[in-house]
C-alpha positions in Angstrom: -13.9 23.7 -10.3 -12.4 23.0 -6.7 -13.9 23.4 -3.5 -14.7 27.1 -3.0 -14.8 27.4 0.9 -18.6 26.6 0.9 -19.4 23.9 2.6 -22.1 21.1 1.9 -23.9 21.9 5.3 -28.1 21.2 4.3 -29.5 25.1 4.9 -32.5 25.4 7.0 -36.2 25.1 5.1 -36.5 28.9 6.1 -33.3 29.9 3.3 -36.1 29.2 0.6 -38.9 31.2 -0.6 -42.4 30.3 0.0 -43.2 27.0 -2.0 -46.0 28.1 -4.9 -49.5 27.5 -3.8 -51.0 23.9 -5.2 -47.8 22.2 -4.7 -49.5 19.1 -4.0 -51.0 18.6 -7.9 -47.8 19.8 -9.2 -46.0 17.0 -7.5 -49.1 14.6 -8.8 -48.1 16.0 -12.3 -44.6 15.4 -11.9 -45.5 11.8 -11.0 -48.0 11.0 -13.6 -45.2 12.9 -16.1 -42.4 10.6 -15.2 -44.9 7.6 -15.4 -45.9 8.1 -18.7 -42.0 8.7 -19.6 -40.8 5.3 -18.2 -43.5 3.3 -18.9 -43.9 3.6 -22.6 -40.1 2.7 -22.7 -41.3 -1.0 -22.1 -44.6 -1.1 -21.8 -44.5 -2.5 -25.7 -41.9 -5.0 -25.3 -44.5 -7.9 -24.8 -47.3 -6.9 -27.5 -44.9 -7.4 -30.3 -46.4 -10.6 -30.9 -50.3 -9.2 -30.9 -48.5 -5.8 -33.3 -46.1 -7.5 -35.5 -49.2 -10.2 -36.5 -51.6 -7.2 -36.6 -49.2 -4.7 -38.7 -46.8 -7.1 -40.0 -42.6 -5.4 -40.3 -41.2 -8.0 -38.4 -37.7 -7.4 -39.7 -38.2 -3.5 -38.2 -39.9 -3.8 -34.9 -36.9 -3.5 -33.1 -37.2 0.2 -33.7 -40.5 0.5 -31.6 -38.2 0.8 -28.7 -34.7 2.4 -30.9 -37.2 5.3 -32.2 -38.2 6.3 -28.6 -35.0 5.8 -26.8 -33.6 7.8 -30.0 -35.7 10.8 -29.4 -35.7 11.1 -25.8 -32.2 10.7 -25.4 -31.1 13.5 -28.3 -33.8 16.0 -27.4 -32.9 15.9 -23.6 -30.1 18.5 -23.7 -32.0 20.9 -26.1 -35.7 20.9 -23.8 -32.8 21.6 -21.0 -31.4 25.0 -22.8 -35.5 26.0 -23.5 -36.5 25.2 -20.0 -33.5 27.6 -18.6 -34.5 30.4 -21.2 -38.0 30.4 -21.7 -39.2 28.7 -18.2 -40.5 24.8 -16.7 -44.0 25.2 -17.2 -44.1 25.6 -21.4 -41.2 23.2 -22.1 -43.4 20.6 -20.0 -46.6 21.7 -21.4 -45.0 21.2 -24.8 -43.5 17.5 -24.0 -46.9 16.4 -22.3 -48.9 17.7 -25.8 -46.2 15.8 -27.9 -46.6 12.5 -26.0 -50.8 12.7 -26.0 -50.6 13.4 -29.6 -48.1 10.4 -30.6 -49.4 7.9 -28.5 -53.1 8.9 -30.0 -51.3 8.5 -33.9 -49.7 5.0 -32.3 -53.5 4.0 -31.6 -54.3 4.7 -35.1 -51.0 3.5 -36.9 -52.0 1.6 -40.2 -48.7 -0.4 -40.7 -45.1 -0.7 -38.9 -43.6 2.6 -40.7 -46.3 4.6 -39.3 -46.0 3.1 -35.7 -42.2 3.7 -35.6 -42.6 7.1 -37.0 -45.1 8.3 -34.2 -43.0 6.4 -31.8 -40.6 8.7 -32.7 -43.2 11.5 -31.8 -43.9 9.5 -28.9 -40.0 10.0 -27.8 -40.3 13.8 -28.7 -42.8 14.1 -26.0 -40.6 11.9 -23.6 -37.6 13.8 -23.5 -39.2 17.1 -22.7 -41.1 15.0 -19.5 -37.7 13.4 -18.2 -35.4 16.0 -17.7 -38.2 19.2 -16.9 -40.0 17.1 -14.3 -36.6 16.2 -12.2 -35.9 20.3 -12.8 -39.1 21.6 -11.6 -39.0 19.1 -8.5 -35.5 20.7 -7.7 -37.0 24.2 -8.2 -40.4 23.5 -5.9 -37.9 22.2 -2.8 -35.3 23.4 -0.9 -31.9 21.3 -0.6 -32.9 19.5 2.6 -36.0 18.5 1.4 -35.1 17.2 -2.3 -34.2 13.6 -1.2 -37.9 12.9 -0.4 -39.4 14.1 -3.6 -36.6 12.7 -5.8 -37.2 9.0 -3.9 -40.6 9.5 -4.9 -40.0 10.1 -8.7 -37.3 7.4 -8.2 -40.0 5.1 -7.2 -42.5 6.0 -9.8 -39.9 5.4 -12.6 -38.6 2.0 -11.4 -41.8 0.3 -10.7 -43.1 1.6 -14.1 -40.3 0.3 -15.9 -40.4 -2.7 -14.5 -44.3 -2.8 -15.1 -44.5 -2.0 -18.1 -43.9 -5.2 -20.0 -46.6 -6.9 -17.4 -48.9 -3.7 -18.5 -48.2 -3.7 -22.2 -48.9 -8.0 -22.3 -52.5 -7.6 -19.8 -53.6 -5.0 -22.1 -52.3 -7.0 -25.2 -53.3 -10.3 -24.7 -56.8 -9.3 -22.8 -58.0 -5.9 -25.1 -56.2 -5.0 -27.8 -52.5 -3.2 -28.3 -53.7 -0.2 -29.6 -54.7 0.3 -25.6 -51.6 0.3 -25.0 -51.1 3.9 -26.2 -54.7 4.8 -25.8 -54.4 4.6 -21.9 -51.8 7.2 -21.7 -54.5 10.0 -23.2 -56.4 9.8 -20.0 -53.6 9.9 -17.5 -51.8 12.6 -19.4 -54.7 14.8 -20.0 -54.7 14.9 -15.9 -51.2 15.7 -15.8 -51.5 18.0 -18.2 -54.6 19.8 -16.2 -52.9 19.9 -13.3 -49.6 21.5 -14.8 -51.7 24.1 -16.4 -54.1 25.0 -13.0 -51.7 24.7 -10.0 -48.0 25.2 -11.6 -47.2 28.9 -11.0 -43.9 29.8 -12.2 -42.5 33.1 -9.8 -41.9 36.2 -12.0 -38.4 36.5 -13.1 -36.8 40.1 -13.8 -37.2 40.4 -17.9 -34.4 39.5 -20.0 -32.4 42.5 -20.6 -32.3 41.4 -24.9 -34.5 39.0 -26.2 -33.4 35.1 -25.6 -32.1 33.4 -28.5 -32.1 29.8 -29.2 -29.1 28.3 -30.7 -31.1 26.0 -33.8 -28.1 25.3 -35.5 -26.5 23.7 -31.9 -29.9 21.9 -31.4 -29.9 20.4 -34.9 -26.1 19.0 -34.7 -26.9 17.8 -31.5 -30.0 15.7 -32.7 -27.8 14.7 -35.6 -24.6 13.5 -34.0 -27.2 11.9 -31.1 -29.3 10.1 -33.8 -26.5 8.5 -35.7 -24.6 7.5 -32.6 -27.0 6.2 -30.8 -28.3 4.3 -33.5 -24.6 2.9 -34.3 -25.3 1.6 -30.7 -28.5 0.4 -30.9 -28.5 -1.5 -33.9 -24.6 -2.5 -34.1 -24.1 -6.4 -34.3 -27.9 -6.4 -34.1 -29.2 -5.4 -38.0 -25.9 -5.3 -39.3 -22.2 -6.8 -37.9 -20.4 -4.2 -35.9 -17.1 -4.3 -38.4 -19.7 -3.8 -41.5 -19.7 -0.6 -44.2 -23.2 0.6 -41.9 -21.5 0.3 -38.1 -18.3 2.8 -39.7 -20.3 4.8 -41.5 -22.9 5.9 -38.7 -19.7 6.0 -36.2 -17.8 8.0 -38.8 -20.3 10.5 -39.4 -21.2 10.4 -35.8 -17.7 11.2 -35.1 -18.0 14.0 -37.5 -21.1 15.8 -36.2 -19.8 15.8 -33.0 -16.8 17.7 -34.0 -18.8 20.0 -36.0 -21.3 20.5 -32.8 -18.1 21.6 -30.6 -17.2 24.1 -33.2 -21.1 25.7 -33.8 -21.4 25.2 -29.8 -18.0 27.5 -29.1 -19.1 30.2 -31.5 -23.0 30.1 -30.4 -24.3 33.0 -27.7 -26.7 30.9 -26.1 -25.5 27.2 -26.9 -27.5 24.4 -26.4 -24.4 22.6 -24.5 -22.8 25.7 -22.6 -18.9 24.7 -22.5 -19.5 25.0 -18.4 -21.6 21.7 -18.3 -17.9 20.1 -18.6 -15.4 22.4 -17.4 -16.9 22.9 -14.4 -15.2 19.6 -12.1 -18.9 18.4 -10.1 -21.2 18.6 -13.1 -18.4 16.7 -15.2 -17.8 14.1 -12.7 -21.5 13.4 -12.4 -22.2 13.4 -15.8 -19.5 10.7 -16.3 -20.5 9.1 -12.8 -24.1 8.4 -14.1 -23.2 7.5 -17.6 -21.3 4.6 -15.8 -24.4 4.2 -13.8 -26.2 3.5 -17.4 -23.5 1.3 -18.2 -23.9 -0.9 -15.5 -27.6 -0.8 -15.2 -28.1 -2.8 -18.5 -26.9 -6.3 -16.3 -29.7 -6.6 -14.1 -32.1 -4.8 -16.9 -31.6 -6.7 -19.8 -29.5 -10.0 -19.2 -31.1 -10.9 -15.9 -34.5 -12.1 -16.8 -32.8 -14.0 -19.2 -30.9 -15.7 -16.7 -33.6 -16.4 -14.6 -35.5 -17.9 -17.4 -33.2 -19.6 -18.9 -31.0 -21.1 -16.0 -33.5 -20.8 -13.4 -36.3 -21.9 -14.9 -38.4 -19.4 -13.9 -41.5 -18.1 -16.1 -41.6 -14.9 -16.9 -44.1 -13.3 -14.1 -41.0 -14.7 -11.1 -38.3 -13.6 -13.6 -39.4 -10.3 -13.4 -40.1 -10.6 -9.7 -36.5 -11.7 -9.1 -35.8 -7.9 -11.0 -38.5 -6.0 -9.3 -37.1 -6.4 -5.9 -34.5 -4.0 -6.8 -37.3 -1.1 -6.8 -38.1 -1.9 -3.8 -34.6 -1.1 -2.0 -33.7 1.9 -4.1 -36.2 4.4 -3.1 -36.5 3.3 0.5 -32.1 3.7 0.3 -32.6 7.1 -1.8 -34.8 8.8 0.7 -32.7 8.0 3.6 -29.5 9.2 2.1 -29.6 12.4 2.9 -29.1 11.3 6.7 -25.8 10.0 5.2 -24.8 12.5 3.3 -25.3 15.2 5.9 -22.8 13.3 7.4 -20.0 12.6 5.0 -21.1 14.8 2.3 -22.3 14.4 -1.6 -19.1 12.5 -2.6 -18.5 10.1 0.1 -22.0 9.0 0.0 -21.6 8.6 -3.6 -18.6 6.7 -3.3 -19.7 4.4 -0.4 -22.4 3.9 -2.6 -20.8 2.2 -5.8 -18.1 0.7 -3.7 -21.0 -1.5 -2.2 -22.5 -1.7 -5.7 -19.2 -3.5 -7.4 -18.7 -5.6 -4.7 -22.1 -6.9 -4.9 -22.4 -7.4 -8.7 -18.8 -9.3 -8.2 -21.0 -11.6 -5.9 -23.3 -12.1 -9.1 -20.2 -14.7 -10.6 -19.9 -16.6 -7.9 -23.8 -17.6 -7.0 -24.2 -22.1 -7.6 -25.1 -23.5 -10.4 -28.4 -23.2 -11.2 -29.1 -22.1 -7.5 -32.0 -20.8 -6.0 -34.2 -18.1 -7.0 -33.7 -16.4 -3.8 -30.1 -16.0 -4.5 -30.2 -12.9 -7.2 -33.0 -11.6 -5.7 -30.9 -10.7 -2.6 -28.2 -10.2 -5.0 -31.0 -7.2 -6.7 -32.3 -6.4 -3.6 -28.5 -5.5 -2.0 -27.7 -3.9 -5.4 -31.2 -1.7 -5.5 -29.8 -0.3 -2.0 -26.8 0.2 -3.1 -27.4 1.9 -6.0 -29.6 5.0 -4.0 -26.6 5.8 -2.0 -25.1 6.3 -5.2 -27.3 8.2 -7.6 -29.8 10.4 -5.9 -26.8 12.5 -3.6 -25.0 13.0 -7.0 -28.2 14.2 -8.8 -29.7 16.4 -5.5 -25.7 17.5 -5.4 -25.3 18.5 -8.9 -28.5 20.4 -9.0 -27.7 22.6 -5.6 -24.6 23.6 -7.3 -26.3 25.9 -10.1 -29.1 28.4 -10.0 -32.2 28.3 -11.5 -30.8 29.8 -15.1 -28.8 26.7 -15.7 -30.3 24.0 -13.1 -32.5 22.7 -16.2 -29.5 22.6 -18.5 -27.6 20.7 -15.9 -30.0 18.2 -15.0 -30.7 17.4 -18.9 -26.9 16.7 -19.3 -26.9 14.4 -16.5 -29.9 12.3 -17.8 -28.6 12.6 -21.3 -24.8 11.0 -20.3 -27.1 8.2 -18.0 -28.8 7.3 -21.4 -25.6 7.1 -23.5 -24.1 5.3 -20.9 -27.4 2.7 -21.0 -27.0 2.3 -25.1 -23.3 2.2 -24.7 -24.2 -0.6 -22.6 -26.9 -2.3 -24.2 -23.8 -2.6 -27.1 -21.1 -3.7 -25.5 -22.4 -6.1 -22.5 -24.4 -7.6 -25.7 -20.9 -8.4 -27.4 -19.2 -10.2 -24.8 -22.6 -12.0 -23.9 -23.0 -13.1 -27.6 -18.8 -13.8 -27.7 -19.2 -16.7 -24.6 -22.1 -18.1 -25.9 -20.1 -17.8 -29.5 -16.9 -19.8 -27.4 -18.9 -22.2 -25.3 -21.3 -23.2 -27.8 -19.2 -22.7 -30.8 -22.3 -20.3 -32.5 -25.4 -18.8 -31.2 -26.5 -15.5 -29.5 -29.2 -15.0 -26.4 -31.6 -14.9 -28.9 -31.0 -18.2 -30.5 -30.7 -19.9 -26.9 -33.8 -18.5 -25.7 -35.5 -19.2 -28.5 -34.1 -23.3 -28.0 -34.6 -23.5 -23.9 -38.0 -22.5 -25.1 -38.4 -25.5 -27.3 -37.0 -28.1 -24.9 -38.5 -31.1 -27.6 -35.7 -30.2 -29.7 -32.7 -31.0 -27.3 -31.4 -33.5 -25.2 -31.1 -33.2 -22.0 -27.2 -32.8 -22.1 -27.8 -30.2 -24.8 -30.2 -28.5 -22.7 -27.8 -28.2 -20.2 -24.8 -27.1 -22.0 -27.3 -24.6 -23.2 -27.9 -23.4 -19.5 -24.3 -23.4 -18.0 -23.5 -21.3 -21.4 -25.9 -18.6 -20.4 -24.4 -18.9 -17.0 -21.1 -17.8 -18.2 -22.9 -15.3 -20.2 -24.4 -13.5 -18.3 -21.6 -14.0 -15.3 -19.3 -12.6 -18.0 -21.7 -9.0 -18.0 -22.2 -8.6 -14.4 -18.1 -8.7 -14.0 -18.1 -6.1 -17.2 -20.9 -4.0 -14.8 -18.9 -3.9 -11.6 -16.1 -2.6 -14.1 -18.1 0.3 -14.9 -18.6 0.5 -11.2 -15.1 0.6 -10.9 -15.0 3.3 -13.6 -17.7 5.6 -11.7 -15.6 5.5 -8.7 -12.6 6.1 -9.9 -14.0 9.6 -11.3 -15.7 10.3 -8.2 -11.9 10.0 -7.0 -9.7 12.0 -9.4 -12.5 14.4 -10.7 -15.2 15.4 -8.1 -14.1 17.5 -6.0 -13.8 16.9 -2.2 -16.8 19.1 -1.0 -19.3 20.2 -3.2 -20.0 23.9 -4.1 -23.5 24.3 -2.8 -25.5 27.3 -3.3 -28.4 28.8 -1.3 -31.3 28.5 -1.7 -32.3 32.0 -2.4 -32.7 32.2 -5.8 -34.9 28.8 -6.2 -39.0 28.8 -6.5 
């Protein structure tokens, strides 16, 4: 869809309606929602030790953190659909219930297959938070003011992602890992009290036939999510990507998806509307942020590696040396909007990742080992860079739609940014494994980490083969993410369109 003659011009606070009374604890909600969400995506990462010794399944674990990504990511698009027919406030009510109830079950999980399970229940809950807490913030504030509150929620997520392994290894190593799960009940039983005392969704003229919900679209899209996304997750991890498993899950995938286009055309009420893609801005974001995912997994996943293993660093400065990153973002997020009043959605976006390759391309060419200080300006640049980028694009995409489809949108957004991140997560993991593999002539990240670990049982030549390896490795995955940098602006170019189609404000809460 083209430009239409409107122009991205930020309308005056007076366009929108009055704000609901109580604003204030709904905002706190939506904060305490979208902590919960990101936390418990790593918060367990470092009590494996303290779970796997108490429960035993070692050869599972892995799918304490597949089982939630799994269910977040494939329920997104369907709590999107429910939130645009059956409003905010029950669709969050449900996901914050979920959550309380599996991270109580996780408390009181008896072996590993009943802590995956209410992971999974876990995840359930997490889905619905993510995408109906960035909706409701877009309903409660008018365009000009959605930069703040989105920096805000920005901020919350990164600095409880990146706290979360600190959070889950205090409460691990100094209580017990069951706390883990136990501390949510307390937070979210706030949220939740606030969400059901101050958040007032404004009457809405009654539906002229009563909604229906496309089941058979939501189940094809939880299937086709489920087998993809594990294909992703757990290729040339539990089983080599080339192996009967990897084509089978990919086949089938391949399959459902099919089938889900066909039960999605014929559906009155589909679960993902054919307009989330035909329409040109929503498409380019969606594809713009699954990039985003792509190239998030660098800093994320390989560079603590890095700083550990060719640094030296423990792990408290390794994660420092990521954290700084959440420091930028939100401070560059909230002051975008001065930018893109300027230039617009999609030249803010653009001058965004333009700055965000060219600094992950910087990554390769840091000394050997180098300072510590030297990637931390690398993530601190990077962190800036990147809230140029994302937040016009989501505030953008959401002021293009009304209310009806503003939840369906923003789901489909956070959906492609998490297939994009387990895209990622599978092929950055390849080509680290497949330098290692040439350098060293066998190993993987694991394996090295495991031996920088154990210096005792290398020489000091070995030891430093071993570093300048991971070196490559990991110099190798920031080139790959300033490629999907590359690939994020080179939709921005051919598919967004120049301006984009705001709408008033007259129709939001």
């Amino acid at each position: 869809m083209g430009s239409t003659g409107r122009t991205e011009r930020l309308p005056g606070a007076a366009a929108h309606p009055a704000a609901p009374r109580g604003r204030g604890p709904v905002v706190a909600a939506l904060m305490l929602g979208m902590a919960l969400a990101a936390l418990d995506g790593t918060v367990v990462s470092t009590a494996v030790p303290q779970i796997v010794g108490d429960l035993g399944g070692f050869a599972v674990f892995s799918w304490l953190f597949s089982g939630y990504l799994l269910a977040v990511t494939v329920t997104l698009p369907v709590y999107g659909k429910l939130s645009d027919t059956f409003g905010r406030k029950p669709v969050l009510v449900t996901g914050i219930v979920l959550f309380l109830v599996g991270s109580l079950l996780c408390a009181l999980a008896w072996n590993m297959a009943a802590l995956i399970a209410f992971r999974v229940v876990q995840g359930l809950g997490g889905g619905a938070l993510q995408g109906t807490v960035q909706t409701i913030a877009a309903d409660l504030y008018p365009l000009a003011q959605r930069p703040k509150i989105q920096a805000k929620l920005s901020t919350v997520w990164a600095t409880s992602a990146v706290a979360g392994p600190a959070v889950g290894g205090l409460l691990a190593g100094y209580a017990d890992w069951r706390w883990i799960f136990l501390i949510n009940l307390p937070v979210g039983a706030v949220a939740l009290f606030l969400v059901l005392r101050y958040f007032m969704e404004p009457a809405r003229p009654a539906p002229t036939a009563r909604p229906r919900v496309d089941w058979a679209g939501a189940l094809c899209v939880f299937a086709a999510g489920t087998l993809l996304l594990t294909a992703l997750v757990q290729g040339g991890i539990a089983w080599p990507w080339l192996s009967p498993p990897s084509l089978a899950l990919l086949g089938g995938s391949a399959v459902l998806v099919a089938l889900t286009v066909v039960v999605e055309r014929r559906a009155a009420e589909p679960i993902i509307p054919g307009w989330v893609w035909r329409r040109r801005t929503i498409a380019a974001v969606n594809l713009a942020l699954g990039a985003l995912g792509l190239l998030m997994v660098a800093p994320t996943v390989f560079l603590p590696t890095y700083a550990q293993s060719v640094l030296g660093l423990g792990p408290i400065a390794a994660g420092f040396v990521l954290s700084v990153m959440t420091l930028s973002w939100p401070v560059s997020a909230a002051l975008s909007d001065r930018v893109y009043n300027r230039i617009g959605f999609r030249r803010c976006a653009m001058l965004g990742i333009c700055l965000a390759m060219l600094i992950l391309l910087a990554f390769p060419l840091l000394p050997f080992p180098g300072e510590p200080w030297q990637p931390a300006l690398i993530m601190l640049l990077l962190g800036a860079a990147l809230g140029l980028f994302q937040l016009p694009l989501i505030v953008g995409v959401q002021s293009t739609v009304g209310w009806s489809e503003r939840g369906t949108t923003t789901a489909s957004v956070l959906f492609c940014r998490q297939v994009g991140q387990s895209l990622g997560a599978a092929l950055f993991g390849a080509i680290a494994n497949g330098v290692l593999l040439s350098r060293l002539g066998g190993g993987s990240l694991d394996s090295v980490s495991h031996a920088l670990e154990n210096p005792t049982t290398l020489t000091a030549a070995g030891a430093d083969g071993l570093r300048r390896a991971v070196d490559a490795a990991v110099d190798h995955v920031y080139v790959g993410a300033a490629a999907a940098a590359g690939l994020a602006l080179l939709v921005l170019v051919l598919v967004a369109p120049r301006r984009f189609p705001v709408i008033q404000d007259k129709g939001d809460v």
